[in-house]
C-alpha distance (Angstrom), angle and dihedral (degrees) to the residues before:
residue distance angle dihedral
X1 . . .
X2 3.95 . .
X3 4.53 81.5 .
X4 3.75 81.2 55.8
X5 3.80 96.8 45.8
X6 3.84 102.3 45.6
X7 4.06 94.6 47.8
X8 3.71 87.4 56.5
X9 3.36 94.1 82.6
X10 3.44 90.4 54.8
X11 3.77 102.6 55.3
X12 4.11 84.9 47.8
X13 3.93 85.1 57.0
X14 3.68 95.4 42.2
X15 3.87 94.9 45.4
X16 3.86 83.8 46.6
X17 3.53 87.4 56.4
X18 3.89 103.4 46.9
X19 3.62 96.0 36.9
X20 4.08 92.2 71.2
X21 3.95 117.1 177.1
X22 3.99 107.8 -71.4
X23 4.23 85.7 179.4
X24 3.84 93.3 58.3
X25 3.85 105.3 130.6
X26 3.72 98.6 -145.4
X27 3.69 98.4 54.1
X28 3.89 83.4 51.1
X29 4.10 96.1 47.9
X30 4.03 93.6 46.1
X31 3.67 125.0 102.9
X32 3.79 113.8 -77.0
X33 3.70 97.3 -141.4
X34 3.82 93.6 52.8
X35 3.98 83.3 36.8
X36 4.00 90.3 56.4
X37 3.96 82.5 44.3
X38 3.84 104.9 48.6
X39 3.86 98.1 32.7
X40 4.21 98.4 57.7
X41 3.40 116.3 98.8
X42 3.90 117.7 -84.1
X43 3.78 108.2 -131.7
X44 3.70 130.9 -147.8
X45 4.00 103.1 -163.7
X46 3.63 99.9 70.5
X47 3.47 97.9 -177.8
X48 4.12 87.7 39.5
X49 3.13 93.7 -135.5
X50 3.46 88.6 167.9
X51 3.53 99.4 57.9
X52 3.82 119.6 60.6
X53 3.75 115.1 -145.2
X54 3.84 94.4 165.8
X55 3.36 99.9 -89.0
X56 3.68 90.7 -49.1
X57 3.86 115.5 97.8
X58 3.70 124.9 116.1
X59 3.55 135.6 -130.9
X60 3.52 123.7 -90.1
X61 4.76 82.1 3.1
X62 3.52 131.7 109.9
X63 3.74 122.6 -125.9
X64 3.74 119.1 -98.5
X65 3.47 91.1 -111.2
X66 3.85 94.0 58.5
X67 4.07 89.6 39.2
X68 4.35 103.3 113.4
X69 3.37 112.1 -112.8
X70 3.73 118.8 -92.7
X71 3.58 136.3 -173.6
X72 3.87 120.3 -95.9
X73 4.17 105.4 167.0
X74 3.09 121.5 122.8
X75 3.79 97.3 -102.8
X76 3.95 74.3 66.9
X77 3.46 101.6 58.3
X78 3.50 92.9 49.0
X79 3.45 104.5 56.8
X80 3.91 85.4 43.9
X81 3.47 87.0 60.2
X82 4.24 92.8 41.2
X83 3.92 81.9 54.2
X84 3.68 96.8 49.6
X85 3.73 88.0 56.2
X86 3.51 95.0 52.4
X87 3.47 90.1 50.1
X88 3.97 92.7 54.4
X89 3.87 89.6 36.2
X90 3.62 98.5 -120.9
X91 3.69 143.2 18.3
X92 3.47 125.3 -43.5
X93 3.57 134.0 -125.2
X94 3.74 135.0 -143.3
X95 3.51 111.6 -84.8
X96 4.02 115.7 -118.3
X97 3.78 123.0 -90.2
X98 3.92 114.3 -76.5
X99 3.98 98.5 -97.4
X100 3.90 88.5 -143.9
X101 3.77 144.0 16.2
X102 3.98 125.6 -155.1
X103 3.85 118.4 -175.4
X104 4.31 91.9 -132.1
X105 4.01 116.9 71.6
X106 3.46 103.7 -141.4
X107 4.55 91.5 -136.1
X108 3.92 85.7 47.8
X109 3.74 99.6 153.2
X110 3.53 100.1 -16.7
X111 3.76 106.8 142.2
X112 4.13 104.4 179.5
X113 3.36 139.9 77.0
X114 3.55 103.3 -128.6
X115 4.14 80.8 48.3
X116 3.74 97.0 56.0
X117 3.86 92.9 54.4
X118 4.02 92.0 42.8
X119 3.95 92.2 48.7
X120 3.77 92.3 38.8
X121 4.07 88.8 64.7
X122 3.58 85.0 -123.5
X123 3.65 111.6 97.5
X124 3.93 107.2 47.1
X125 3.65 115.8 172.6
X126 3.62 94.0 -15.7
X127 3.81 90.5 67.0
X128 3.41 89.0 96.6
X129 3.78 101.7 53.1
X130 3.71 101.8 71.2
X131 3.48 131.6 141.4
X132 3.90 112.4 -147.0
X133 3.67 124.3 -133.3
X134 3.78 149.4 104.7
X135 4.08 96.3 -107.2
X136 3.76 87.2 75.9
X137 3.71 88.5 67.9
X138 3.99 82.6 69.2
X139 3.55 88.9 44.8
X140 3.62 99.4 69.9
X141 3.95 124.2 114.0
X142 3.73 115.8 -81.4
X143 3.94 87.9 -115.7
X144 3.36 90.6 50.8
X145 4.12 118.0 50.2
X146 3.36 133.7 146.8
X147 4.14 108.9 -88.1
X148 3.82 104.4 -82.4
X149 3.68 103.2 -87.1
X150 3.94 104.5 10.7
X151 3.64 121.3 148.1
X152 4.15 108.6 -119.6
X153 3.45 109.6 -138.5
X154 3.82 101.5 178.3
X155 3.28 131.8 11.3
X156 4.18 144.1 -172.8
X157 3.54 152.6 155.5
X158 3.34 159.6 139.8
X159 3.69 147.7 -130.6
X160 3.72 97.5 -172.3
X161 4.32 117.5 138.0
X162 3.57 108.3 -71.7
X163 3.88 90.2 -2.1
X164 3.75 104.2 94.8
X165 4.03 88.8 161.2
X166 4.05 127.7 168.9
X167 3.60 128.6 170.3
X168 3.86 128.2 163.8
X169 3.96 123.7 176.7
X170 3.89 104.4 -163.6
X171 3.70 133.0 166.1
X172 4.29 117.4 -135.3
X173 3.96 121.9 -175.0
X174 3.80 82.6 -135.1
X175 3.54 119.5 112.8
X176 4.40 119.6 -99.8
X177 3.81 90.0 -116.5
X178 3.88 93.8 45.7
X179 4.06 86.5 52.0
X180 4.01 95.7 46.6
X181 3.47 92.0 50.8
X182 3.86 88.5 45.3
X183 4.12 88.2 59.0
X184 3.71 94.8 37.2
X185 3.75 89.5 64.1
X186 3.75 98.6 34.9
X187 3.66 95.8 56.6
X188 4.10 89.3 37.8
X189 4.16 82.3 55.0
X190 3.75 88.8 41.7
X191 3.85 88.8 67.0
X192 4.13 83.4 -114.6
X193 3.69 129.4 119.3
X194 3.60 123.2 -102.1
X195 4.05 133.6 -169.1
X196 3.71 129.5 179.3
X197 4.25 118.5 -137.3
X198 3.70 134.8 152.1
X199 3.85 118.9 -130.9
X200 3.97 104.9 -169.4
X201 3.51 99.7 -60.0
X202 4.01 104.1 -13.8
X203 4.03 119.2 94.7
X204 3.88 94.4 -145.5
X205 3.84 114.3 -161.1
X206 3.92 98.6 -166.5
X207 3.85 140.9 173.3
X208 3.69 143.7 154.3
X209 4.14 105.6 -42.5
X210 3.96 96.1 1.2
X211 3.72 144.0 65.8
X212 3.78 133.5 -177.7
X213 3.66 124.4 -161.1
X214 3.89 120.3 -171.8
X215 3.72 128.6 -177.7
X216 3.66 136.3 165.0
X217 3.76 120.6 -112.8
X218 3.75 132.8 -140.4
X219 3.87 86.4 -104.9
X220 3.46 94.0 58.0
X221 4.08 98.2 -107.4
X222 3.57 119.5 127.7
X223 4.08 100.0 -121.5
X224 4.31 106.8 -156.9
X225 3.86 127.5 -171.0
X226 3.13 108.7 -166.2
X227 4.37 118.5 -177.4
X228 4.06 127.2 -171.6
X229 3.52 128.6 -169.0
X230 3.42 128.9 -160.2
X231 4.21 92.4 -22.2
């Protein structure tokens, strides 16, 4: 009984602890893409070794089994979409025609991190200097963010000397056209160039320092990885 009564206290701290404040005001009044960002768990394992994804989990990610639930209805998508806008200040048009097509995505079954940026042509030698975690989905260039209300699912960077290195793979309920057209504007209203192509199965909106590959998955998400250099 007196083992029972003295670890008590403990379990009252601990719960105190876990249980956090889910009515806190500024958590609800901050941005929901940096929300989404800063609030998924931080991960220790980066090569989740732990976790078995078949063969398939990314450095410095979660599995999809351990990703929180989010909403994908179609209520969902349109206020995605209704955020995007505001975001770009006004409607937004189709993107352009892809101006080429090969048959061989260039992030065909690469499943890290460190991968993505070195297969995107982006990350060079410092593709092996990144530091894993979600934050560096808030991190990204202003021109560049991950679609209003997308789910991260892995993120890294760095801020190394000469290694100014972002790159986010996030999934959005949003359709693959929706999202292209999305980057195609931001980067045009970013002052940076922009061109549409299709790699295999990727629409890639791409310009000097940046590259965004989207795809659609077997669940029916649109799944983006989306790399910056030196932005």
């Amino acid at each position: 009984m007196r083992a029972h009564l003295l670890s008590l206290p403990l379990l009252l701290l601990l719960s105190g602890c876990w249980g956090g404040n889910d009515d806190d005001p500024a958590r609800d009044a901050r941005d929901p893409v940096a929300a989404a960002a800063l609030d998924d768990p931080l991960l220790t394992d980066p090569d989740l070794t732990s976790q078995n994804r078949g063969n398939a989990a990314l450095d410095g990610g979660i599995p999809d089994g351990a990703v929180p639930a989010f909403k994908r209805s179609s209520e969902e998508v349109t206020a995605a979409k209704a955020d995007a806008e505001r975001l770009l200040r006004g409607p937004i048009a189709a993107a352009p025609d892809p101006g080429g097509s090969t048959g061989t995505a260039r992030l065909a079954d690469v499943v890290t991190i460190g991968g993505l940026a070195k297969a995107s042509g982006l990350g060079g030698a410092c593709s092996g200097r990144i530091e894993y975690g979600f934050v560096w989905a808030a991190r990204l260039p202003a021109a560049l963010p991950v679609y209003p209300r997308g789910h991260a699912l892995a993120a890294g960077g760095s801020d190394q000397e000469g290694c100014k290195l972002r790159v986010v793979r996030f999934v959005t309920p949003v359709e693959v056209g929706d999202v292209a057209s999305f980057y195609y504007a931001s980067a045009r209203a970013g002052k940076l160039p922009a061109e549409l192509s299709h790699e295999g199965d990727d629409t890639v909106v791409a310009g000097k320092g940046y590259a965004a590959f989207a795809r659609k998955r077997a669940d029916g998400l649109t799944e983006v990885d989306l790399v910056t250099s030196g932005l």
